[in-house]
C-alpha positions as MATLAB code, in Angstrom:
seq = 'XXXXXXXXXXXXXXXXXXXXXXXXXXXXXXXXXXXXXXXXXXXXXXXXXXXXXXXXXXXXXXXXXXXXXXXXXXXXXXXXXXXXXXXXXXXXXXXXXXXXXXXXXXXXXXXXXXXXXXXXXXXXXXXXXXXXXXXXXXXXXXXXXXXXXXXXXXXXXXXXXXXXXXXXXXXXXXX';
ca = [
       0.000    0.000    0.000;
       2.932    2.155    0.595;
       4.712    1.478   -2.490;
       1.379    2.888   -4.210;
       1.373    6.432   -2.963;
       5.317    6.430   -2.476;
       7.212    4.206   -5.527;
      10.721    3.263   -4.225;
      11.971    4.463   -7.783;
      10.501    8.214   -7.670;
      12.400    8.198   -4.138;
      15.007    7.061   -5.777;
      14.819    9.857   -8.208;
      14.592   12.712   -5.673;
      17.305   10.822   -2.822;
      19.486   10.849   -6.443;
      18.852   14.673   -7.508;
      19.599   15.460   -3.426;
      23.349   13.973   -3.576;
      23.862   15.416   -6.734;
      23.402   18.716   -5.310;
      25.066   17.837   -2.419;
      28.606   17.387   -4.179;
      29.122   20.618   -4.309;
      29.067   21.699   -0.785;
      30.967   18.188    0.342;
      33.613   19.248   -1.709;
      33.991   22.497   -0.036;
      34.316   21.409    3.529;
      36.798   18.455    2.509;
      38.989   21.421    0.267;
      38.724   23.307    3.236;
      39.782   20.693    5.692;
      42.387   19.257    3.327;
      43.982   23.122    3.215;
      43.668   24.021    6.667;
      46.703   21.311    7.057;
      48.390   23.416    4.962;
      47.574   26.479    6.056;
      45.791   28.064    9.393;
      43.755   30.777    8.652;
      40.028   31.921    9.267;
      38.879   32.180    5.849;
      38.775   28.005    5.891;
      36.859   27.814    8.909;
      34.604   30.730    7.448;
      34.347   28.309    4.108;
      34.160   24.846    5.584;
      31.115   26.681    7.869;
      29.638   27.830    4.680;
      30.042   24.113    2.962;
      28.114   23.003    5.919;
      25.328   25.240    5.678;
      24.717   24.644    2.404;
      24.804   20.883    2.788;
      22.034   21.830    5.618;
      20.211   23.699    3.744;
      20.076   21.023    0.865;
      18.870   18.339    2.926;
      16.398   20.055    4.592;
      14.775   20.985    0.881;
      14.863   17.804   -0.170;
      13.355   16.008    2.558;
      10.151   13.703    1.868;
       7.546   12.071    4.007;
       5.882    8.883    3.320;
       2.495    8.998    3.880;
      -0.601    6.946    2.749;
      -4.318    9.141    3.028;
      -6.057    8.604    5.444;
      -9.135    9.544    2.866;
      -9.825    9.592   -0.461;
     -11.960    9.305   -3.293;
     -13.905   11.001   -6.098;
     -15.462   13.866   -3.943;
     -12.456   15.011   -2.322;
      -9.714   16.871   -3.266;
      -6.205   16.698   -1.298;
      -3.590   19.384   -0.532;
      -1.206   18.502   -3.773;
       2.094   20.415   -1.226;
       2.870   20.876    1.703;
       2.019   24.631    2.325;
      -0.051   27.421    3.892;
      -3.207   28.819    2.124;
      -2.696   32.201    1.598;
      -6.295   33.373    0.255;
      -9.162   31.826   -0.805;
     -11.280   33.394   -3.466;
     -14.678   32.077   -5.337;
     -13.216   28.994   -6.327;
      -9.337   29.411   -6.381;
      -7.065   28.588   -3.248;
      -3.476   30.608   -3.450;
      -1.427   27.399   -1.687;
       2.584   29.311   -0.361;
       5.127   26.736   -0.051;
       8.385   27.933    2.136;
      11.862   25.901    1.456;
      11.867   24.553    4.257;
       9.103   22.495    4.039;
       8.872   19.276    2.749;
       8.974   19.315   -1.044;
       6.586   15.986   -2.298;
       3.946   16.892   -4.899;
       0.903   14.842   -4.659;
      -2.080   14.026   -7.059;
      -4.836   15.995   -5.318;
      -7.570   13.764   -6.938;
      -8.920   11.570   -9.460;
     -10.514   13.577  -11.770;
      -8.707   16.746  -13.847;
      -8.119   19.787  -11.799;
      -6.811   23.393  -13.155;
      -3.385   24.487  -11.304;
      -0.709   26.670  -11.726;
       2.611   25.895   -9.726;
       4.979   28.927   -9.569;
       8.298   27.708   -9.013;
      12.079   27.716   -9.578;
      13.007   24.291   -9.411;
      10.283   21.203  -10.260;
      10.693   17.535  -11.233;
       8.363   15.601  -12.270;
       8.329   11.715  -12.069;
       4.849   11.178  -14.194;
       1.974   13.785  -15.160;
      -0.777   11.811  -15.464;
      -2.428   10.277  -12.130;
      -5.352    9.546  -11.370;
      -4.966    8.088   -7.590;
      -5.639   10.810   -5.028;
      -2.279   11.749   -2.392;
       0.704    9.459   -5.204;
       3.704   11.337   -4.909;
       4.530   12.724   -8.549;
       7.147   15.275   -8.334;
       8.895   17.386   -6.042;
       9.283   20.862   -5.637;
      12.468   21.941   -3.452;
      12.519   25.625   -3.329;
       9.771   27.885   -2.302;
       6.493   28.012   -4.265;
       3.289   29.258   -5.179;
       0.506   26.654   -6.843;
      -3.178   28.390   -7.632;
      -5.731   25.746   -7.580;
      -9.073   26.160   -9.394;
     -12.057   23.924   -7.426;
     -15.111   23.307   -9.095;
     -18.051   24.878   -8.523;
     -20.161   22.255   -6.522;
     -17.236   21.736   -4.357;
     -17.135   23.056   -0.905;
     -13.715   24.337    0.206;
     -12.653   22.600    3.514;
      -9.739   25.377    4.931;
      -9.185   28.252    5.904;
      -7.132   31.209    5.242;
      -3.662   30.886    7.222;
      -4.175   27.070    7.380;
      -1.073   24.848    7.100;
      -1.717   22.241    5.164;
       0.006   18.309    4.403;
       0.183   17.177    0.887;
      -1.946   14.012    0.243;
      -3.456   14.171    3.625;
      -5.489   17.422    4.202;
      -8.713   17.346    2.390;
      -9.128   21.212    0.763;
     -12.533   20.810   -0.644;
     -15.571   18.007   -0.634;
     -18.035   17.564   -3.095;
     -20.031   16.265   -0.020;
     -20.428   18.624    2.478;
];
């Protein structure tokens, strides 16, 4: 059940993409380390600090939890990140994502829904879904995604909510 909503290979994908951007600050603090043998000075404590914050600040971008919904189904539609709503208007939801949170993108439901996801940085491991809270991409900087309900939906939140991608239901169709 799990391996539905989380496939070992799209984990893969993102664990993969996190190391590769993790080279770069690695390589500083060992350069760093490896000089300050060779020379004492401040600037390679200042740089092998700054390696280390970046390697920080990678892994906390590119973390990922593993969930399953707790509901689902064709008159519900799930938080697709994890984010804050910022405002809710007629039938559109302004979702904020900040970089630290986790960065999973999840199908919010079975049935075609109008987004737009303002981003820097997105991968996507399939576009098509159609089961309700699968992880399908990930989205590790901060972000912005519109989402357009349909009319004889009922949003669910609230402005200023924080809300869990694939678990928090946004809007019902039965309300």
């Amino acid at each position: 059940m799990l391996e539905d909503y989380n496939p070992y290979k799209y984990l893969r994908k993102a664990q993969t993409t996190k190391f590769r951007e993790l080279l770069f600050p690695i390589l500083i603090i060992f350069i760093s380390f490896a000089l300050s043998y060779v020379w004492e000075s401040n600037l390679l404590i200042i740089l092998s600090l700054v390696g280390l914050l970046g390697y920080i600040n990678i892994s906390i971008r590119y973390r990922i939890r593993q969930t399953i919904p707790e509901e689902s189904g064709p008159n519900l539609i799930l938080a697709p990140l994890n984010a804050r709503i910022s405002w809710i208007k007629a039938n559109k939801i302004m979702l904020v994502k900040k970089w630290y949170y986790t960065c999973e993108f999840r199908t919010p439901t079975a049935f075609e829904i109008k987004y737009k996801l303002n981003c820097s940085k997105k991968i996507w491991f399939e576009q098509k879904n159609n089961l309700p809270g699968k992880l399908v991409g990930i989205v590790p900087m901060k972000a912005t995604c519109e989402l357009e309900i349909p009319s004889d939906f009922k949003v669910m939140v609230r402005k200023g909510e924080k809300i869990i991608a694939g678990e928090t239901v946004i809007a019902s169709q039965n309300y």
